[in-house]
C-alpha positions as CSV (number, residue, x, y, z in Angstrom):
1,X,-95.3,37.0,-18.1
2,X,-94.9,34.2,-20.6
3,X,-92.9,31.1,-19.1
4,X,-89.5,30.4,-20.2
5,X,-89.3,27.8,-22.8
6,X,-88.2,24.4,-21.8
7,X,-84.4,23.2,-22.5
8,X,-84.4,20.7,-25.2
9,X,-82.9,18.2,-23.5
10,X,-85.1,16.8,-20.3
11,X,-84.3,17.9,-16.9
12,X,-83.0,15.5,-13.6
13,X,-86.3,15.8,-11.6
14,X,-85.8,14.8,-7.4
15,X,-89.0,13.6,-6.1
16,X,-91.4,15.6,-3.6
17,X,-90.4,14.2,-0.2
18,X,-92.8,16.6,1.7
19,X,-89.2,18.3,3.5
20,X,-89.0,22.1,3.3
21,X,-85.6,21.4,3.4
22,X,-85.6,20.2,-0.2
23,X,-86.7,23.4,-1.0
24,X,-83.4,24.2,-2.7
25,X,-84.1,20.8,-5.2
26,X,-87.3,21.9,-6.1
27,X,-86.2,25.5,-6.8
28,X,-83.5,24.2,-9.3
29,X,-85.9,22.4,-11.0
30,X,-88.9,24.7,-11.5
31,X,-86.3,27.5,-12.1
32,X,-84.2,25.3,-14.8
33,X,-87.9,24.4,-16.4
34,X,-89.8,27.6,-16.1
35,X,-87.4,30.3,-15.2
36,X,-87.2,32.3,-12.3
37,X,-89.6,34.9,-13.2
38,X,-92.0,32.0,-14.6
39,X,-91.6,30.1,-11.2
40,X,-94.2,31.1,-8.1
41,X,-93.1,30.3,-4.6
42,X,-96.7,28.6,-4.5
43,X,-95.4,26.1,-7.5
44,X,-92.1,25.3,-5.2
45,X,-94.5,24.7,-1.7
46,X,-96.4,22.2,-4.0
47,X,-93.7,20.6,-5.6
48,X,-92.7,20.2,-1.9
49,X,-96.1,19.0,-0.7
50,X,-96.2,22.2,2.2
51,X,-98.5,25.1,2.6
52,X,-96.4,28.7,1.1
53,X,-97.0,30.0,4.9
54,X,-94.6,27.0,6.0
55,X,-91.9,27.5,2.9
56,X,-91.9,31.2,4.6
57,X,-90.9,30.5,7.9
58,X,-87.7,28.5,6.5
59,X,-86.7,31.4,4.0
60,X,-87.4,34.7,3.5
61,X,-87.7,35.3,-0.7
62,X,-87.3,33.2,-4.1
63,X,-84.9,36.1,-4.6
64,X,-82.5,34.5,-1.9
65,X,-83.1,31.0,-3.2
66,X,-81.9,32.7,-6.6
67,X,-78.8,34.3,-4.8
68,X,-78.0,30.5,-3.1
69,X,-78.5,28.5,-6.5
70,X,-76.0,31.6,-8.3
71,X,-73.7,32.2,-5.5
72,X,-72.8,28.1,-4.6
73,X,-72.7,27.3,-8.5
74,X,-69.8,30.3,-9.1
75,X,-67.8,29.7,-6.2
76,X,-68.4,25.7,-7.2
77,X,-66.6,26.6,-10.6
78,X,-63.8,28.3,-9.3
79,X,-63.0,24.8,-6.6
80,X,-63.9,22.8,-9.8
81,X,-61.1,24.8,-11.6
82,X,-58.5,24.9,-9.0
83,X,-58.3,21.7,-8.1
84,X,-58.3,20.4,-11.8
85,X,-55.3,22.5,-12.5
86,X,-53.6,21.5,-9.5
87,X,-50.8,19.2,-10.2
88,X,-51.3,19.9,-14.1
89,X,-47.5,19.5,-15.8
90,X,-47.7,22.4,-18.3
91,X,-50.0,24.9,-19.8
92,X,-51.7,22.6,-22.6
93,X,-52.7,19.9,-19.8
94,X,-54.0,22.2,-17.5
95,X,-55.8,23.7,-20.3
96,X,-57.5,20.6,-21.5
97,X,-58.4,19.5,-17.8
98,X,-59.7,23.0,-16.8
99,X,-62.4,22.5,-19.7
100,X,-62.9,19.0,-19.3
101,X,-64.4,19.8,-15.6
102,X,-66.2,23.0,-16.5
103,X,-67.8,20.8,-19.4
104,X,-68.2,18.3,-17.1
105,X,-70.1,20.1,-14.2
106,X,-72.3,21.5,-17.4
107,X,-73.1,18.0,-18.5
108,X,-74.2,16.6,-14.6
109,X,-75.5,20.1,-13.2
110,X,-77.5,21.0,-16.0
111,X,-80.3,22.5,-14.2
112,X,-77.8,25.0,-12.0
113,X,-75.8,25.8,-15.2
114,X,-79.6,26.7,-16.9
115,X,-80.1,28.8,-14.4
116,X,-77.1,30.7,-14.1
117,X,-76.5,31.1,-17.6
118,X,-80.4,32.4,-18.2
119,X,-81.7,34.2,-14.8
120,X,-78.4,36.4,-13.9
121,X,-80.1,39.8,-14.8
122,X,-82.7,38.8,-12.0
123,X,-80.4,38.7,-9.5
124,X,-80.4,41.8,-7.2
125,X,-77.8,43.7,-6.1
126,X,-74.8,43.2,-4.6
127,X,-75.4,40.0,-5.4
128,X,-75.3,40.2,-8.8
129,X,-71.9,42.0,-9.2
130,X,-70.9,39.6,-6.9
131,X,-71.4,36.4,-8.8
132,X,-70.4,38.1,-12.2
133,X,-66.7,39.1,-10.6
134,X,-66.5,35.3,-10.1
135,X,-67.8,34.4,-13.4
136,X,-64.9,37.0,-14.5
137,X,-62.0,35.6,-12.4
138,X,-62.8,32.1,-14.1
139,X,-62.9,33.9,-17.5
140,X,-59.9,35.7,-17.0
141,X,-58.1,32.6,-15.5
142,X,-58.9,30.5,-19.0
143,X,-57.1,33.2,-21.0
144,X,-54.6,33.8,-18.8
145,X,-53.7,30.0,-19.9
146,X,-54.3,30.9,-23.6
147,X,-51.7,33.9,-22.7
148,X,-49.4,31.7,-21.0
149,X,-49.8,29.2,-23.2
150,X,-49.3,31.8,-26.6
151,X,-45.6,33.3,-24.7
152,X,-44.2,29.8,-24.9
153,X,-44.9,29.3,-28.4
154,X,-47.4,26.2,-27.9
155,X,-50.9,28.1,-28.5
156,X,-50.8,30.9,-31.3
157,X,-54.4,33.1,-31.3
158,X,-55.0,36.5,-32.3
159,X,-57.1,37.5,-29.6
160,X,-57.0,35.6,-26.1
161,X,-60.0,37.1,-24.8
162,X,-62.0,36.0,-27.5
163,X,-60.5,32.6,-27.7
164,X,-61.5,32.2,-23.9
165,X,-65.2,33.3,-24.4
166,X,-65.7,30.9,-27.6
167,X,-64.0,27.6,-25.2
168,X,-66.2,28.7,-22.3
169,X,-69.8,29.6,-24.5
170,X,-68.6,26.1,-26.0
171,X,-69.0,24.6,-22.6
172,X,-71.9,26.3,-21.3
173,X,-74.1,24.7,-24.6
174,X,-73.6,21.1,-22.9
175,X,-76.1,22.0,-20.5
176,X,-78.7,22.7,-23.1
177,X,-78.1,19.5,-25.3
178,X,-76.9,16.5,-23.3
179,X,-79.0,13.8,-22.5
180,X,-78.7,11.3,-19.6
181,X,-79.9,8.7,-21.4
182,X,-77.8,9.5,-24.6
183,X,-75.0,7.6,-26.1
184,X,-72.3,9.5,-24.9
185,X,-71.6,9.7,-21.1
186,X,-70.6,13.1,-19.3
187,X,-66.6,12.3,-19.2
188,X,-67.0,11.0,-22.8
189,X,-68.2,14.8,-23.7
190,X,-65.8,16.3,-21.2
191,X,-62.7,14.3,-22.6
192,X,-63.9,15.4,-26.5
193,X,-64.2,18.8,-25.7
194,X,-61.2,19.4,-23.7
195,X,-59.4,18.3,-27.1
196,X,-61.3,20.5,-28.9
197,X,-60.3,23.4,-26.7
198,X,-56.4,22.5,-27.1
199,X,-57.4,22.0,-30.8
200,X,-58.5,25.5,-31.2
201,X,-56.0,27.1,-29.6
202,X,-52.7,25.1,-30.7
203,X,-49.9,26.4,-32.9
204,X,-50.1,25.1,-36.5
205,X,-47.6,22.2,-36.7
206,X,-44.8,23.0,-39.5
207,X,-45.4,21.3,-42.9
C-alpha cells in the first residue's frame, strides 16, 4: 500500500528514549507522517529503540494505539470546548472562544488532529461510532451557538448546519499549514480565526 503523503508543514518529532512507554509518542508521529495503514508496528519498536516482541507485551494491536490516539483527542475537544465556554457573557463571545481553542489545539496538536481527521475509517468498531458521536456532539454544540446566536438577532445564516461545518473544516486546515517556526504564533491564529468565525456568521450592520 502506498504511504500517506506527508503534511506540508513539518511535524513535532519527540526523541527515541528507548521507553515502551513512549510508545504512544512514537505512534503519533509515524501515524501523522505515514498514516496508519503506512505505519508497521516494527517502524514504532525502532523509533523506540525495542525489539516488536517487547512493544507486544505492553499492548496488544496498532489498532488499540489508533483507538487511544482517536478516543483521548475527541473527548480532549469536548473538555477543550466546555471549559472555554464556561463563564462566556453571551452567544458571540462564547462563539469566538469556542473556535479560538479548537483552532488552537489544531495549531499545537497537529499530529493528533492529522490523524483524526485522516485515519477515522480505520478505526474498528464500536470504536468508531464511538468517536464520530463525539465529533457530532461538538458539531452540533457549534450550531447550536449559530442557532442561538441567529434567535436573538445577532448572527443571521441561512443554514446553521452548514455554517458550523465550514467554521469547524476552517479549523481543522490549521493542522495541515502551520508552522512552528512561522511568523505567527498558535494564539495569534486562534485570536484571527475566532474573528473570522463571528465574521461569518454576524448580522449585516444597517447602512
Amino acid at each position: 500500500m502506498e504511504a500517506a503523503r506527508q503534511p506540508t508543514a513539518p511535524l513535532p518529532t519527540s526523541a527515541p528514549t528507548g521507553r515502551v512507554g513512549d510508545v504512544h509518542e512514537a505512534a503519533l508521529t509515524l501515524f501523522a507522517r505515514w498514516g496508519y495503514h503506512g505505519t508497521t508496528m516494527s517502524q514504532i519498536a525502532e523509533a523506540l529503540g525495542v525489539r516488536v516482541p517487547t512493544l507486544y507485551s505492553h499492548i496488544r494491536s496498532k489498532q488499540e494505539l489508533l483507538a487511544e490516539i482517536m478516543t483521548t483527542g475527541a473527548e480532549r475537544v469536548w473538555a477543550d470546548y466546555e471549559r472555554a465556554i464556561d463563564g462566556a457573557e453571551g452567544v458571540t463571545e462564547q462563539l469566538r472562544r469556542a473556535v479560538e481553542v479548537y483552532v488552537h489545539r489544531h495549531a499545537t496538536k497537529r499530529r493528533e488532529a492529522l490523524i483524526h481527521n485522516r485515519d477515522i475509517s480505520s478505526l474498528e468498531e464500536p470504536t468508531r461510532s464511538e468517536v464520530l458521536a463525539l465529533r457530532k456532539r461538538h458539531q452540533h454544540a457549534i450550531r447550536d451557538l449559530i442557532d442561538e446566536g441567529c434567535a436573538a438577532g445577532v448572527f443571521a445564516v441561512e443554514n446553521s448546519t452548514v455554517a458550523s461545518f465550514a467554521i469547524l473544516e476552517m479549523g481543522v486546515s490549521v493542522a495541515r499549514w502551520f508552522r512552528d517556526d512561522g511568523p505567527l504564533t498558535p494564539d495569534d491564529v486562534a485570536r484571527q480565526y475566532g474573528q473570522f468565525a463571528v465574521s461569518l456568521v454576524s448580522r449585516p450592520a444597517a447602512p
